[in-house]
C-alpha positions in Angstrom: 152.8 18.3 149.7 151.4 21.2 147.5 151.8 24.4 148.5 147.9 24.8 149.0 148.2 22.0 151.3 150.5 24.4 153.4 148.3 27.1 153.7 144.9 25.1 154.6 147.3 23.4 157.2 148.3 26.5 158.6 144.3 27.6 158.7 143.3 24.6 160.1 146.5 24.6 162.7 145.4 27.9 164.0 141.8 27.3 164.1 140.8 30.2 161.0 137.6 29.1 160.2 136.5 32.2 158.3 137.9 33.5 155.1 136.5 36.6 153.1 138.0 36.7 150.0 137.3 37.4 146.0 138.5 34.9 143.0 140.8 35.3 140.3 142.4 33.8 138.0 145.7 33.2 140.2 143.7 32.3 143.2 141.8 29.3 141.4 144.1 26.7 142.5 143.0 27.6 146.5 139.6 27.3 145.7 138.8 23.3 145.1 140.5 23.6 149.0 138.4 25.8 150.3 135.6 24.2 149.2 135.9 21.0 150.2 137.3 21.8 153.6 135.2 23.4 156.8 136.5 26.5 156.4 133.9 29.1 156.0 134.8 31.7 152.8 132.9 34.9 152.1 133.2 36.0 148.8 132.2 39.5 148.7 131.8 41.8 145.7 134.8 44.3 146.1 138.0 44.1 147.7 138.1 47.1 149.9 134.7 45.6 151.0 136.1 42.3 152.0 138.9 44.0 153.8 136.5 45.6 156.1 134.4 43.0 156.4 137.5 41.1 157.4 138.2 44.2 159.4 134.4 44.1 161.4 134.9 40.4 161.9 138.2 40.8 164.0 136.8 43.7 166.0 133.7 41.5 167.5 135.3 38.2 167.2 139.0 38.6 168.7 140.1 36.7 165.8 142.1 37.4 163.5 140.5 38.8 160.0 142.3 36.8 157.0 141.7 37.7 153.1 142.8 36.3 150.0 143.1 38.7 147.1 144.6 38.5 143.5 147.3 41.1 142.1 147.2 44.1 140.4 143.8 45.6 141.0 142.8 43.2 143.5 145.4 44.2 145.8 145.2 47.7 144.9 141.7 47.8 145.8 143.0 46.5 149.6 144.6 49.9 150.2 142.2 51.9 152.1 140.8 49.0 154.2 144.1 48.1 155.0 144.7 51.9 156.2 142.2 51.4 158.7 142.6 48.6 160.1 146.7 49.8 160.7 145.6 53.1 161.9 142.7 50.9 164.7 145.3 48.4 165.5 143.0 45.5 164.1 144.8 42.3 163.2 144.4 41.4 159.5 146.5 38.8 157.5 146.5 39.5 153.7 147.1 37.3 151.4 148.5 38.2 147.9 148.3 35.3 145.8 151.0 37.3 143.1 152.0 36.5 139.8 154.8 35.1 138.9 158.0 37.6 139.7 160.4 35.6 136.9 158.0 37.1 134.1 157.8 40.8 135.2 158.8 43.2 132.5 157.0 40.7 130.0 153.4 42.7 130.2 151.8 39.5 132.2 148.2 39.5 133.2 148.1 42.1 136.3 152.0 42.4 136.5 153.1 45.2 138.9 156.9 45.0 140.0 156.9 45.0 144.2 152.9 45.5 144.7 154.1 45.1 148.5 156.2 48.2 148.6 152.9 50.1 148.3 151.9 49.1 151.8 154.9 49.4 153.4 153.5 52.3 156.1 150.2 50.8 156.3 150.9 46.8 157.4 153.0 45.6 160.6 155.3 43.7 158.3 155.2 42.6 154.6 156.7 39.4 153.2 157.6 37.8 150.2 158.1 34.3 149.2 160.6 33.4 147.3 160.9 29.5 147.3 158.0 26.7 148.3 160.3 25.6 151.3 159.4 29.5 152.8 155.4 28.5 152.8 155.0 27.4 156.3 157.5 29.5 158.1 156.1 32.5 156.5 153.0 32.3 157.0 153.2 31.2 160.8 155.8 34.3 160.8 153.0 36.8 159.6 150.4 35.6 161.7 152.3 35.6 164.9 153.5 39.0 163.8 149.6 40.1 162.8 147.9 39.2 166.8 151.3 40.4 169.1 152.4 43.3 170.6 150.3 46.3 169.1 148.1 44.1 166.1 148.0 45.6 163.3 147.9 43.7 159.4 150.7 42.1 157.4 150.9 41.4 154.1 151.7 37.9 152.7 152.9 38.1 148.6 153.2 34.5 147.3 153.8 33.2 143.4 150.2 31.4 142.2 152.5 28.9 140.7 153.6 27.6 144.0 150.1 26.3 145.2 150.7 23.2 143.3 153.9 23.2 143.2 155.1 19.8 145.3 156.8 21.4 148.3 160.2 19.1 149.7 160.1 17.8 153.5 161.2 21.0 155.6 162.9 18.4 157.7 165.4 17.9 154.8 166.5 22.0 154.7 166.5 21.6 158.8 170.4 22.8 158.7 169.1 26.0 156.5 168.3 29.3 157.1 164.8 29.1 155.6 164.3 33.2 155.8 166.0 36.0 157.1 163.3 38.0 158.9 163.1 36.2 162.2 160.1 37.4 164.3 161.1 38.4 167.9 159.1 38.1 171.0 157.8 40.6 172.3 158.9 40.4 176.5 156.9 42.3 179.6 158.4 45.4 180.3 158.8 45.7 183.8 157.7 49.0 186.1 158.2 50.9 189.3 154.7 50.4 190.8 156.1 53.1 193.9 156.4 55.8 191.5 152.1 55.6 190.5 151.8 55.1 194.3 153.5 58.4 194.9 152.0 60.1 192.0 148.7 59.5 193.2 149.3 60.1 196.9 148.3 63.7 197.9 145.6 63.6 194.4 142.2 64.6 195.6 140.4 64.2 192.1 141.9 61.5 189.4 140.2 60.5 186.7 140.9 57.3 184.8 139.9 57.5 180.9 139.9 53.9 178.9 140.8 53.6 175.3 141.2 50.7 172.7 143.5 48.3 174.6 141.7 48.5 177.7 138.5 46.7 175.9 139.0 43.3 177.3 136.3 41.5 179.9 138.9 40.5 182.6 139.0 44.5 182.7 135.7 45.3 183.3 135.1 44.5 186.9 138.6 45.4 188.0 137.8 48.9 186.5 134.5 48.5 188.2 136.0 48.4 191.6 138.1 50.8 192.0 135.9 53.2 190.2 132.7 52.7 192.3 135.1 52.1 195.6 137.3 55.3 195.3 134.7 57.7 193.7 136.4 58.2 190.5 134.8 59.1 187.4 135.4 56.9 183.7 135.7 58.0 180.6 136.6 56.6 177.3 137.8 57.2 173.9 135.2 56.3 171.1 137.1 53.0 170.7 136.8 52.9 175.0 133.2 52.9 174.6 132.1 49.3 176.3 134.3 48.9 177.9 132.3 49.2 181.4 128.5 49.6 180.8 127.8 53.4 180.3 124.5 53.0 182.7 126.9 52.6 185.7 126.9 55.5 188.3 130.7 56.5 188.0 130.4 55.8 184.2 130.5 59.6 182.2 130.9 58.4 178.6 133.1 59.8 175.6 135.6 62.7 176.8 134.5 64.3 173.7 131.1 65.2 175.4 130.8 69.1 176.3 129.0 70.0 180.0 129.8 67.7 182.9 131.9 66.0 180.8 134.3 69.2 180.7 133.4 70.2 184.1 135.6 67.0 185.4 138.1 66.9 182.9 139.2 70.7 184.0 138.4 69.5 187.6 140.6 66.4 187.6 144.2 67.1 189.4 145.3 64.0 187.5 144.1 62.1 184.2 145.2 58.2 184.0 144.4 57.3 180.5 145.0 53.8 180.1 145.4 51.7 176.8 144.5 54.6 174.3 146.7 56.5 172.1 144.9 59.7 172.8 145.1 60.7 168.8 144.6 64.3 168.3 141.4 63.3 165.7 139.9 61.7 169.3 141.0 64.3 172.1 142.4 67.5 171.3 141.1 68.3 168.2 137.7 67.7 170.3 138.8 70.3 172.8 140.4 67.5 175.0 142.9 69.2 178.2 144.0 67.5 180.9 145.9 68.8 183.7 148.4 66.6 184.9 148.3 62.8 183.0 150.0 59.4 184.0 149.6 57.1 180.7 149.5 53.5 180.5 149.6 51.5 177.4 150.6 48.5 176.0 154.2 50.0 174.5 155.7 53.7 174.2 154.7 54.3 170.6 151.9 57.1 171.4 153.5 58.9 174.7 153.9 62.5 174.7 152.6 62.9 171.1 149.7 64.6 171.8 149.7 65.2 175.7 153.2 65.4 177.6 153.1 62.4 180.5 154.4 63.1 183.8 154.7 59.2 184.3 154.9 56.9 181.3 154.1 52.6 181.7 154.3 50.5 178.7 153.5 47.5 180.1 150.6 44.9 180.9 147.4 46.6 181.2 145.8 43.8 183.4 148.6 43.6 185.5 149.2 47.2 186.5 145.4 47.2 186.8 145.2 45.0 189.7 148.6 46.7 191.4 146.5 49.9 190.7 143.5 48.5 192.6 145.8 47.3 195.0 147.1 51.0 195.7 143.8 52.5 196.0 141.9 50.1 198.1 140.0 51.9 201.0 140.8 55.2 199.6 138.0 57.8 198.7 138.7 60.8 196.5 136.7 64.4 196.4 134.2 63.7 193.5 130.5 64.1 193.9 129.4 60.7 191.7 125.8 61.0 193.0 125.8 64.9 191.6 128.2 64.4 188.3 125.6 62.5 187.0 122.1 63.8 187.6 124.0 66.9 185.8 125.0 65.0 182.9 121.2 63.5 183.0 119.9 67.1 182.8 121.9 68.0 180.2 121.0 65.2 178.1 117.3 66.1 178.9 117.4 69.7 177.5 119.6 67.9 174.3 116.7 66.0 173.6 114.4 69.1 173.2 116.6 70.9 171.5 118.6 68.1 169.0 117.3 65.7 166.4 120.5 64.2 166.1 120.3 62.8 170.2 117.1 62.4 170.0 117.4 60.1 167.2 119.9 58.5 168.6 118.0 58.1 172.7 115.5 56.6 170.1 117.5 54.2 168.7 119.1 52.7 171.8 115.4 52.5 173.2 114.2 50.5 170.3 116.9 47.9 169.6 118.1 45.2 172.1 120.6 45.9 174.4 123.5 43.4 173.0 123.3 44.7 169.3 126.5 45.5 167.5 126.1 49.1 166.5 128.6 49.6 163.3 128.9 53.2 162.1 131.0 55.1 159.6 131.3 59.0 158.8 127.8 60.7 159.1 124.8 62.9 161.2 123.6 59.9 163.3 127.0 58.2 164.0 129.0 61.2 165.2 125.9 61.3 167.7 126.3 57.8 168.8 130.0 58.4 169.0 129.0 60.8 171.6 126.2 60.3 173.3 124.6 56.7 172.7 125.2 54.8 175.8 126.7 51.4 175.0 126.7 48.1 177.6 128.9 45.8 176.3 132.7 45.3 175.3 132.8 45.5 171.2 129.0 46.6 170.5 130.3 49.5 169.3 132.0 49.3 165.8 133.4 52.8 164.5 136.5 53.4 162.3 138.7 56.1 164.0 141.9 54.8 162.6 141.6 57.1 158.8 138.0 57.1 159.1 136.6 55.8 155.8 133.2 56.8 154.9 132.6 53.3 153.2 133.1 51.5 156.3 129.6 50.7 157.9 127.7 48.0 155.6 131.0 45.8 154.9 131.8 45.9 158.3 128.7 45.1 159.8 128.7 42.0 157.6 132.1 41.1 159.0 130.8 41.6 162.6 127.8 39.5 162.6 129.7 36.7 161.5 132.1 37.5 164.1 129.2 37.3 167.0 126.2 35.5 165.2 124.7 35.6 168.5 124.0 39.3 168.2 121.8 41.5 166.2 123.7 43.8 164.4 123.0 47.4 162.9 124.7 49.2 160.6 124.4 53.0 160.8 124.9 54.4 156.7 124.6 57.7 155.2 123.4 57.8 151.9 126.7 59.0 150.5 128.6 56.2 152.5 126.5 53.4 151.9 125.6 54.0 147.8 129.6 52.4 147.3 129.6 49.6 149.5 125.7 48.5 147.8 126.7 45.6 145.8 127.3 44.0 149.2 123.8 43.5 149.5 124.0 40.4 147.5 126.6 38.8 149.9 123.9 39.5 152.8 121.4 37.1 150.9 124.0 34.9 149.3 125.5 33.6 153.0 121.9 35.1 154.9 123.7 37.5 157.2 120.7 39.3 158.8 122.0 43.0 159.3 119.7 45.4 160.0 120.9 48.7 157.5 119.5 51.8 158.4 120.0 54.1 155.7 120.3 58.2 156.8 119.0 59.9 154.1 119.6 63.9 153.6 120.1 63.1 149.7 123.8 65.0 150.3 127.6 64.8 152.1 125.7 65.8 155.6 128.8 66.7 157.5 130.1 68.7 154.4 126.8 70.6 153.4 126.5 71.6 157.0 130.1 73.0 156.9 129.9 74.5 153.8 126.5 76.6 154.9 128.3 77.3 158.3 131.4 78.8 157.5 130.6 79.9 153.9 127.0 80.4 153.5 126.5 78.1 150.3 123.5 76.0 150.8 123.1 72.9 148.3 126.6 72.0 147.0 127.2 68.9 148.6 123.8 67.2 147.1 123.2 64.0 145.6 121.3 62.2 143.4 120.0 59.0 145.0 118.3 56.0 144.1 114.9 54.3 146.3 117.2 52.6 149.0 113.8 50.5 149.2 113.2 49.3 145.7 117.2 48.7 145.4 116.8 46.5 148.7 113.7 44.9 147.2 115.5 44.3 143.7 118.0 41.4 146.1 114.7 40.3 148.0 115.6 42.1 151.4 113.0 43.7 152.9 112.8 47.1 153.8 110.8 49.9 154.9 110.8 53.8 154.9 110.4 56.2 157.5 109.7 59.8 157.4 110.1 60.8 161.3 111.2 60.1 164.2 108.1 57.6 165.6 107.7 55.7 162.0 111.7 55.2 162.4 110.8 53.9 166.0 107.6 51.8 164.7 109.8 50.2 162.2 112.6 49.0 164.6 110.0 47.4 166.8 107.0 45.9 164.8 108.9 45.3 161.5 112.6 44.6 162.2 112.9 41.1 163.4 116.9 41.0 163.7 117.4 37.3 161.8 116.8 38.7 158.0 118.8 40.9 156.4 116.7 44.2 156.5 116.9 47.7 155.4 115.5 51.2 156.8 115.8 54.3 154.8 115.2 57.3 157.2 114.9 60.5 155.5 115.8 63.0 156.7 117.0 66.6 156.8 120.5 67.7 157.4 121.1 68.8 161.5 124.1 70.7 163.3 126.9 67.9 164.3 127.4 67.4 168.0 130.4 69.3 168.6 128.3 72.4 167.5 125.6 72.2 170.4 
């Protein structure tokens, strides 16, 4: 068969039923297939948008996100959106549909000699097909690669001329070695369950903070128990946040928060931080300390980079979390739940009187369903969500903390409503983020993906003009010049409204947003201290 049969066999084989992807001229040949066949393909506008749409789709989906892109610019323009999803650990299979390598040197359309060597530090694995007969084995390589172990993307390079090239029976090359990058499995490590047992045995006041890899729903009430029946607080990462829902008792939110939050991280005797990489950006450059800390991930990669471990587990999360229930069971430690948290309630009380920022964002949560997938990027009202807004469910909170691209929010949030249709979804934007990313507007009509954009506008960089006015007293260097977020919403036939406070922002979210039509809010609004400067 063709070698575009091969890769709609592999789709269909392991069920990928999404696609985001852009045409070119070397992609053509893949496109009478994808048409005809039930696989749904979103063509987006830009390729760094697609990758992060592709990117939101795997975060709320569990899928893996799969794009098609041409060479030269097309790949080039995958670079930053790749960055992210390597630095997140979000699964992502890219697929280069290159030129032909024979005819580099010649000044062919888009020729760039190894275009894969520019993401060697960004993707899992990159591979390159050299021969038809490498199609299948390749490909099933890359994917199996993309969703083990620590995800992360890969990179697939393949000629355009060998989607209709006739590929031979693999049967008849059985006695060959087809390529020489063989995959390995990844096997269980096995642990000493006695040495946490004895860690834990004379602590009076553990703590147990959840990150990325703990975000999975068989989790949740195992986390539940032996939280609520030993008396020990949770916390989380920003990627952690869902993982439990944040209106539980023993529940304390981000460990970024300042107040009670800090009060039991310097109280704890112990810290078990459990499937996060604790990342400087997320911990200590936050003003993060622990005391003592046991940490448990899915492999070693991100022990003792940050915080030095006095035990260390790479292993299976779920299983060590039931031998962990299993060691605490009857056992009640010295923390005050019942006290913790009408402390943390006062504080947020006298941070709504004295904060736009968290009272914007108390508004927010009020006025939007509970299940809505919340997708931020880099600005005011998202660092304060990262913070403070409380969040219910696993993967309803989409934030990129890999390299934190300020582009991120609008392509991403089209990626995760098609990943969960069956939520609302908004998008978070700041008016420098979001001008970029704008052309996506048309995919949001062209496939009616009904994202709710709220649009923060200060008309500058917020983060930046606060820090410039803070530590250097210049007021008014990080402006912009913007355009009527309205009338540009208007000009695709979105609708969209515009609010000038804090009650026609709440007004708008109830009477006008009705969460199945694309919609957009532009909320403007004046530059406020971030949260980490309350």
């Amino acid at each position: 068969m063709f070698g575009k049969q091969i890769v709609m066999n592999f789709f269909m084989n392991n069920s990928i039923d999404v696609i985001f992807h852009l045409p070119g001229i070397h992609t053509l040949p893949l496109n009478k297939s994808l048409i005809i066949s039930n696989i749904n393909s979103f063509v987006g506008r830009h390729e760094n948008n697609i990758t992060i749409m592709a990117d939101g789709y795997a975060r709320t989906s569990g899928k893996i996100g799969v794009i098609i892109v041409t060479p030269g610019p097309g790949l080039g323009n995958t670079i930053s959106g790749c960055m992210e999803a390597f630095s997140s650990d979000i699964p992502l299979l890219i697929i280069h549909i290159d030129t032909g390598r024979d005819k580099i040197g010649k000044g062919i359309l888009h020729e760039l000699a190894e275009p894969e060597s520019m993401f060697t530090h960004i993707t899992k694995k990159t591979y390159v097909i050299s021969k038809p007969i490498e199609i299948k084995h390749t490909f099933e390589q890359a994917y199996h690669m993309a969703v083990s172990g620590r995800k992360g993307p890969v990179l697939i390079s393949m000629p355009y001329t060998f989607l209709e090239k006739d590929v031979p029976d693999e049967k008849l090359f059985k006695n060959n070695k087809i390529i020489n990058n063989e995959t390995k499995e990844q096997k269980p490590v096995d642990y000493d369950i006695s040495k946490l047992e004895e860690k834990l045995k004379d602590k009076k006041r553990p703590i147990i903070i959840g990150g990325k890899s703990l975000m999975f729903e068989d989790a949740r009430p195992i986390i539940e128990e032996i939280c609520k029946g030993s008396s020990i607080p949770f916390l989380t990462t920003t990627s952690g946040k869902g993982i439990v829902n944040e209106h539980n008792p023993y529940s304390f939110g981000n460990i970024m928060q300042k107040g009670t939050v800090q009060e039991i991280l310097s109280g704890a005797d112990i810290a078990l931080a459990i499937g996060t990489r604790l990342r400087d950006v997320d911990t200590r450059r936050r003003g993060v300390n622990v005391k003592e800390l046991i940490h448990i991930d899915i492999d070693d990669q991100w022990f003792d980079k940050n915080y030095p471990a006095s035990l260390k587990f790479p292993c299976d999360i779920e299983k060590i979390l039931i031998d962990l229930r299993n060691i605490l069971q009857g056992r009640k430690f010295d923390w005050d739940i019942g006290y913790l948290k009408a402390k943390q309630l006062k504080e947020f009380k006298e941070l709504e009187e004295m904060s736009l920022g968290f009272t914007m964002i108390k508004q927010i949560r009020k006025s939007i369903p509970d299940d809505t997938t919340i997708v931020c990027d880099l600005n005011l009202p998202s660092y304060y969500a990262e913070y403070y807004l409380p969040i219910f469910l696993q993967n309803t909170l989409i934030m990129p903390r890999g390299i934190s691209p300020i582009f991120y929010s609008m392509p991403a949030a089209i990626g995760a409503k098609i990943g969960r249709p069956d939520r609302p979804c908004l998008a978070i934007c700041g008016d420098g983020g979001v001008l970029p990313a704008i052309g996506e507007l048309s995919t949001m009509v062209k496939y009616n993906v009904p994202i709710v954009i709220l649009v923060h506008n200060n008309n500058g960089f917020g983060i930046l003009e606060d820090v410039m006015n803070d530590n250097y007293g210049i007021k008014g260097s990080m402006s912009l010049n913007n355009p009527d977020f309205c009338k540009l919403a208007k000009s695709f036939a979105i609708k969209s409204k515009r609010a000038k406070n804090l009650e026609d922002l709440n007004k708008v979210l109830i009477q006008d947003v009705k969460w199945d039509e694309p919609f957009l809010i532009e909320f403007n609004c004046p530059v406020f201290p971030p949260p980490w400067r309350l």
